[in-house]
N, C-alpha and C positions, 0 to 999 in steps of 0.2 A: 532108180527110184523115181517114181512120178509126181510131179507134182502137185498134182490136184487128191484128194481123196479118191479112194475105191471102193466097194463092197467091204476089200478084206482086210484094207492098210488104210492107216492114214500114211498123206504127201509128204511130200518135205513142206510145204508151207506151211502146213498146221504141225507139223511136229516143232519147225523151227520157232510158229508162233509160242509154243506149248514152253518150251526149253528157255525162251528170249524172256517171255514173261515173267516165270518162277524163277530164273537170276536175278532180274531187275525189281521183285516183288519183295524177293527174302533178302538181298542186300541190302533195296531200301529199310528194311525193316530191322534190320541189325544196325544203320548208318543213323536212322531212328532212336533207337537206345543208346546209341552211343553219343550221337550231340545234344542229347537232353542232359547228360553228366557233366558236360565240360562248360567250364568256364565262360563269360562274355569274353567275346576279344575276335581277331581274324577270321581265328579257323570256327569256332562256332557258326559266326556269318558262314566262311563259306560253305560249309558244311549243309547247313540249314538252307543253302541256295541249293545245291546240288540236290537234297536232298527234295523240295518242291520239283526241280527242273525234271527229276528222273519224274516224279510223281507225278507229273502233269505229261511224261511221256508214255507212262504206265499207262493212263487215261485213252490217248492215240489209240497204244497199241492193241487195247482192248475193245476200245471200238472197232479198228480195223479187224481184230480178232471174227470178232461177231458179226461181219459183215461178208468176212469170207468163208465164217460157216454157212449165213442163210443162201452163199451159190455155189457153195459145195454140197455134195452128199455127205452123210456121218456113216462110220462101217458099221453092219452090224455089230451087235454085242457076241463076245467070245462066251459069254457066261450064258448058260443056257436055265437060265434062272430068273423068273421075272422079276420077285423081291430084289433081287442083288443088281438086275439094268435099272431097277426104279431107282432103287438108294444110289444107283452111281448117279442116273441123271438127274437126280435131287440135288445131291452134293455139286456137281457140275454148275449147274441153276445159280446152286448159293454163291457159290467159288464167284460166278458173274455179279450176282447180286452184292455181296460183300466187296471186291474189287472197286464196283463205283463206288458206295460207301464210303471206302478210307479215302478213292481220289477225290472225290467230291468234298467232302468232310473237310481235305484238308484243304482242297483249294478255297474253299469258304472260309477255313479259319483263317488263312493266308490273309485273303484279302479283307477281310474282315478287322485284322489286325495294323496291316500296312499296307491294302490298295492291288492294285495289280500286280502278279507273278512273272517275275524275268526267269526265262528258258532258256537256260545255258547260255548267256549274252546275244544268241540270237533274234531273240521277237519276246513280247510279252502277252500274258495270258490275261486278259481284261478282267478286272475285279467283277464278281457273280453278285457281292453286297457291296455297300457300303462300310466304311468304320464305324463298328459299330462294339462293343464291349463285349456283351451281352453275347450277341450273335456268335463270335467269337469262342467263347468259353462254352456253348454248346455245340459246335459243332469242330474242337479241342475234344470233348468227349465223345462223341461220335467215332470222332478220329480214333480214337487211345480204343476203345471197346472192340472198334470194328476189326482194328487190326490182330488184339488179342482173338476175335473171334474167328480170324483168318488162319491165323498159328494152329488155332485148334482144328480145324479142315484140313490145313495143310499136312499132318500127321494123320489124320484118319486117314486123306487120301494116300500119302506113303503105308500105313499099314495097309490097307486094302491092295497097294498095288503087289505087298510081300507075299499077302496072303491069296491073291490071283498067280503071282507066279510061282511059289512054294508049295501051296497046299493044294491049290485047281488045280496047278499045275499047268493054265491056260497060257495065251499067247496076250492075254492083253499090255501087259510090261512091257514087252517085244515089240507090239505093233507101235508105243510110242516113242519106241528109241529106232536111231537110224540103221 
């Protein structure tokens, strides 16, 4: 397997990016529902740490993501349909665009709330505002919307990917798994 993109495959780097992401993406986002439920006490903290730490590495990783697309090539599209590359690289686009959103949103609400973001006990992530209430509580919703609005992508794009390899019957499914 090659590393770098091709014509006709993606690498393992961008596969691995692709796969690293969407675990880290959708756990947070289940770890998310799950510490807004529970009680003040330890594990809420911790929870709520872990849960900024992953999120501010979601952040990284998708920078990095996007960085090693613009020195990579993209493979053509398998779909030989211009409506269907548009809507994929539309959805792509947002998928980008919605990502900073909830990381940004929350990192704002973060510090907004309590100041600078500690990363896994290793380093901390400098407060973007002040304490500020206000600031806060808008971009809390930002947060909440953006991720609802990520869930619903996320399902388009698993149906799209059934309906590429059940009904096209194409190779795009394929080229993203290893």
């Amino acid at each position: 397997m090659n590393l770098k993109n091709t014509s006709d495959s993606y690498g393992f780097i961008s596969k691995n990016f692709h796969w690293i992401l969407a675990i880290l993406l959708l756990s947070n986002f289940f770890l998310g529902f799950i510490m807004v439920e529970l009680e003040r006490g330890p594990l809420k903290s911790s929870i709520y740490g872990f849960h900024k730490s992953t999120g501010i590495l979601l952040l990284i990783l998708i920078i990095l993501r996007l960085f090693w697309k613009s020195i990579n090539i993209t493979p053509i599209p398998v779909a030989n349909n211009k409506l269907l590359n548009r809507l994929a690289k539309s959805v792509h686009l947002f998928f980008y665009f919605v990502v900073f959103m909830i990381t940004l949103s929350g990192w704002t609400y973060s510090t907004a709330r309590v100041g600078p973001v500690e990363v896994f006990g290793l380093f901390y992530m400098p407060a973007i505002v002040g304490i500020n209430d206000q600031v806060g509580r808008i971009a809390k919703e930002i947060h909440i919307y953006s991720v609802y609005i990520f869930i619903a992508f996320v399902i388009l794009h698993v149906l799209a990917s059934i309906y590429h390899h059940f009904f096209l019957k194409d190779r795009t499914l394929k080229r993203m798994w290893y």
